[in-house]
N, C-alpha and C positions, 0 to 999 in steps of 0.2 A: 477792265475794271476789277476783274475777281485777282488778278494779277497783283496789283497795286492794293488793293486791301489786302491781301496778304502779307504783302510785304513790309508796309503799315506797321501793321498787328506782330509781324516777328522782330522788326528792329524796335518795337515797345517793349519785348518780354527779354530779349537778350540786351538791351541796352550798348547794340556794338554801334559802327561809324557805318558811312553807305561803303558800298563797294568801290574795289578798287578795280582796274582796266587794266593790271601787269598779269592775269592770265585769262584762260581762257574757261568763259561759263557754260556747262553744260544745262539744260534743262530736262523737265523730269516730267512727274506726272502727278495730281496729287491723290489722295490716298486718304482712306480711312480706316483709322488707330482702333485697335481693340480698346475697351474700356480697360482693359485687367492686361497690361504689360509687364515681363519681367519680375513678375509675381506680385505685382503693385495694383491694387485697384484705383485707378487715378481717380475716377469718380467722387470717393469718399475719402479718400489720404488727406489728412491734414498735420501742417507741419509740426502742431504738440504731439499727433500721435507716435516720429518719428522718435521723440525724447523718450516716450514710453518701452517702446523696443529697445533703444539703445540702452535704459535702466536696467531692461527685463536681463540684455544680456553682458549688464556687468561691462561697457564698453564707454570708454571716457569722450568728452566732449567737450566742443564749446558754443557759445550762444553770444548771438550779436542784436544787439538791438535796431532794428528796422530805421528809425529816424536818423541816430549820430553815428551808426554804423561802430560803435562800441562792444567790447566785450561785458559782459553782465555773469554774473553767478545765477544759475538757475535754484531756484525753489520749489515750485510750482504752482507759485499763485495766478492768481486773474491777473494781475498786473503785466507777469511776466508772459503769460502768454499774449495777452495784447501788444505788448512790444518786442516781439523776436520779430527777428528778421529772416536769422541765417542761422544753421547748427554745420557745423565741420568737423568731422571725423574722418575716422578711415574705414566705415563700415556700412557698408551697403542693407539696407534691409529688402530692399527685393531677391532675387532668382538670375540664374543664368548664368553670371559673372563669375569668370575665375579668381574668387579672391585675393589667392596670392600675389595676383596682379594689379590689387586696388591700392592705390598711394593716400589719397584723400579721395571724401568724400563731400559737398556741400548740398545742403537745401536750403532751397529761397523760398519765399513767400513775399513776390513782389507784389508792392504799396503800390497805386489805390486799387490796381487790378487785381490783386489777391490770385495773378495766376502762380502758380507751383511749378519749382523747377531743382530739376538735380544733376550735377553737374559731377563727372565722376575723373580723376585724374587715374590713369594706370598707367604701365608701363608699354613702353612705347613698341615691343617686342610682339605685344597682344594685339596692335595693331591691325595688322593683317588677319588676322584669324577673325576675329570681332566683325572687320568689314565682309567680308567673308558669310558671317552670320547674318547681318544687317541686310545685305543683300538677297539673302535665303529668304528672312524674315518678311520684307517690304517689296522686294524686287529690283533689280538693279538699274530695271530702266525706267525705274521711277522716283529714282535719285538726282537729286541736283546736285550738280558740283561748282564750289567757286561761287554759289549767286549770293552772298552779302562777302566777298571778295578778301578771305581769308586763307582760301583751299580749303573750304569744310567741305565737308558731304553730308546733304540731308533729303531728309525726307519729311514731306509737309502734309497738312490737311486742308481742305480750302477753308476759307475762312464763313464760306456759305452754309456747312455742312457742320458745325462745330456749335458745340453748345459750352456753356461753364464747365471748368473742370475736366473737359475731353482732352486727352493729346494733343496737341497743335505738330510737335515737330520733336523730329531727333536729330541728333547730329554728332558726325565724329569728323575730329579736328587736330590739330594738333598747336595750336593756340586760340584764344576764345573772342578777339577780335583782331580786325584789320590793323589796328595800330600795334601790335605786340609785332614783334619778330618772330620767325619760328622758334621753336625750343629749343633746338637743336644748338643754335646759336650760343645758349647761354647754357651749352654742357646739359640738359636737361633730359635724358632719356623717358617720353611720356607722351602720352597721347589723351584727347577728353572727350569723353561720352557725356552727348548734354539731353537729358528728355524734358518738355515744356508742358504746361498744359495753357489752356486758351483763358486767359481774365474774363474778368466781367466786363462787359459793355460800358462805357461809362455812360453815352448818349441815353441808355435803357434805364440806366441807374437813375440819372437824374431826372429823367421822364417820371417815372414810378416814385420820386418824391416828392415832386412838382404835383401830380395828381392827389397824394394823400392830402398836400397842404391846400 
């Protein structure tokens, strides 16, 4: 049961396809995420505060708006904050990261679960090193390999253990779903560091409105 809700809950936030059966899945172990990763306090991050950083250091951007997945000029109204979606750069505001290595960077703030997620493109070189770390960080044998059938490697939370806003999952890949080809294919030297955090419950949500009315 704790299985299948997780699983649930992650192909909602990555919006990838189910797994494929042309390798082989390792299973792992699941794990609970520091609040404060990679210099990030996932907790409180919200995705206007990342436009604020990225003003503060003078680093260019762009913003998409959540519903038609359009490009927008930011301002900083209310408005615009209610409809971002996604900001993509190539600058990380967390820690750890060797930036020379960062190509792009994106955050989501996926609709109606309002879970947060950043997806980091680097060079495919840092690969190894990175996993290397990942594995320091979480432990290796608490790593899943292959289980939503792209050859990612991650590392999960249960979904028992996990409130709004906590970590749910990391992962390093080197394409972001089952239907892409590797990168490598299309000349792509890169690899993608994805961190998630857990949405809102919707069951709860609509519970807690139902009861007001």
């Amino acid at each position: 049961m704790r299985k299948t809700v997780i699983l649930i809950v992650l192909c909602i936030l990555s919006l990838c396809s189910c797994p494929s059966n042309d390798k082989a899945v390792k299973n792992g172990k699941y794990i609970i995420f520091p609040n404060r990763l990679y210099g990030i306090n996932w907790s409180t991050v919200k995705i206007h505060d990342v436009i604020t950083i990225l003003q503060q250091k003078n680093v260019p951007f762009k913003c998409y708006d959540w519903d038609t997945g359009k490009e927008f000029s930011w301002t900083g109204s209310r408005k615009d904050v209610e409809k971002i979606g996604k900001i993509e750069t190539n600058y990380f505001i967390g820690s750890e990261l060797d930036s020379g290595c960062i190509a792009k960077v994106e955050y989501t703030c996926i609709y109606p679960y309002m879970a947060f997620q950043i997806i980091i493109t680097m060079k495919n070189g840092y690969y190894n090193e990175l996993l290397e770390s990942l594995n320091k960080k979480f432990g290796e044998k608490n790593s899943y390999v292959n289980l939503k059938g792209f050859g990612e490697i991650g590392w999960y939370a249960s979904s028992e253990d996990i409130k709004p806003n906590d970590v749910i999952c990391v992962e390093l890949s080197k394409r972001q779903s089952g239907n892409e080809q590797p990168q490598e294919t299309f000349n792509e030297s890169s690899c993608l560091l994805a961190i998630r955090t857990a949405g809102n419950n919707m069951d709860n949500e609509f519970r807690k409105r139902t009861e007001k009315k």
